[in-house]
C-alpha positions in Angstrom: 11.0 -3.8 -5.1 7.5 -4.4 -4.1 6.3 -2.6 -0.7 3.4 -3.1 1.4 2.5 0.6 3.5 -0.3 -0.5 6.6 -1.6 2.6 6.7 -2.5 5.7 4.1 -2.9 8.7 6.7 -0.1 11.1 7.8 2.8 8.1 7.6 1.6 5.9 5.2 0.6 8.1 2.7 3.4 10.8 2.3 5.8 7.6 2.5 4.0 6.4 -0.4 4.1 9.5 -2.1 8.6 9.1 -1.4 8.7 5.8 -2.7 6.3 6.0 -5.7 8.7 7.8 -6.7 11.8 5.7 -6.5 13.0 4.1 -9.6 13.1 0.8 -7.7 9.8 1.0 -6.5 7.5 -1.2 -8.5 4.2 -1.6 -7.0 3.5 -0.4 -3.5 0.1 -2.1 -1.7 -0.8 0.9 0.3 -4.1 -0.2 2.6 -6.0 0.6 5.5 -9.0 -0.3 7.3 -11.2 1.8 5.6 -10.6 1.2 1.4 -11.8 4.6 1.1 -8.9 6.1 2.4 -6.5 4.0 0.8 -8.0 5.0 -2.1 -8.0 9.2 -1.6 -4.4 8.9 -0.7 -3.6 7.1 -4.1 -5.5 9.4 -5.7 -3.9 12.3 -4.2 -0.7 10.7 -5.2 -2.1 10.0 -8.3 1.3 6.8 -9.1 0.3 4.2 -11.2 2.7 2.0 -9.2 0.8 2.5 -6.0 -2.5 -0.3 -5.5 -5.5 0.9 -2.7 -6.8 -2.2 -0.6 -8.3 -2.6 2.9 -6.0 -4.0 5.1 -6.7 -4.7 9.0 -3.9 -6.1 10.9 -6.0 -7.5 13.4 -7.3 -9.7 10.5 -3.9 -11.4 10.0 -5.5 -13.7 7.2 -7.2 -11.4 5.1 -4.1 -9.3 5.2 -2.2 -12.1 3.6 -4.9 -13.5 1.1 -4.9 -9.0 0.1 -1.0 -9.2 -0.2 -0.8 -11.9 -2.0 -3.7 -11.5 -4.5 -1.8 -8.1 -5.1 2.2 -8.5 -4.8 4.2 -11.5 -6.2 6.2 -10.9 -3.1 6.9 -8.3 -0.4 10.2 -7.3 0.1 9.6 -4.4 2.7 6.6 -3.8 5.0 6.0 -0.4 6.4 
């Protein structure tokens, strides 16, 4: 299962932390406006399954072009 979290502070990112662990987890996209953060919270994590990008739903586009580029398919958005 491939999962894309909009969002790494204090949802997204202890929900990544849940499912990272998840045998059935494979890859989880876990973004936010700022790549930065994304990228603290994977680090904090510290799962290879889990993939920083910046994501900003008001930019419905580049959120797609990002999900694609990074996921095969999503089969759960958070």
């Amino acid at each position: 299962m491939n999962i894309l979290i909009v969002g790494a502070g204090a949802q997204g990112a202890p929900c990544a932390a849940i499912l990272a662990s998840q045998p059935s987890v494979r890859r989880i996209l876990l973004g936010a406006r700022k790549l930065a953060a994304a990228e603290a919270a994977r680090a904090r994590i510290g799962s290879p399954k889990i993939v920083a990008a910046a994501l900003d739903a008001a930019q419905p586009e580049k959120l797609v072009a990002t999900v694609r580029a990074a996921l095969e398919r999503v089969d759960v958005v958070i």
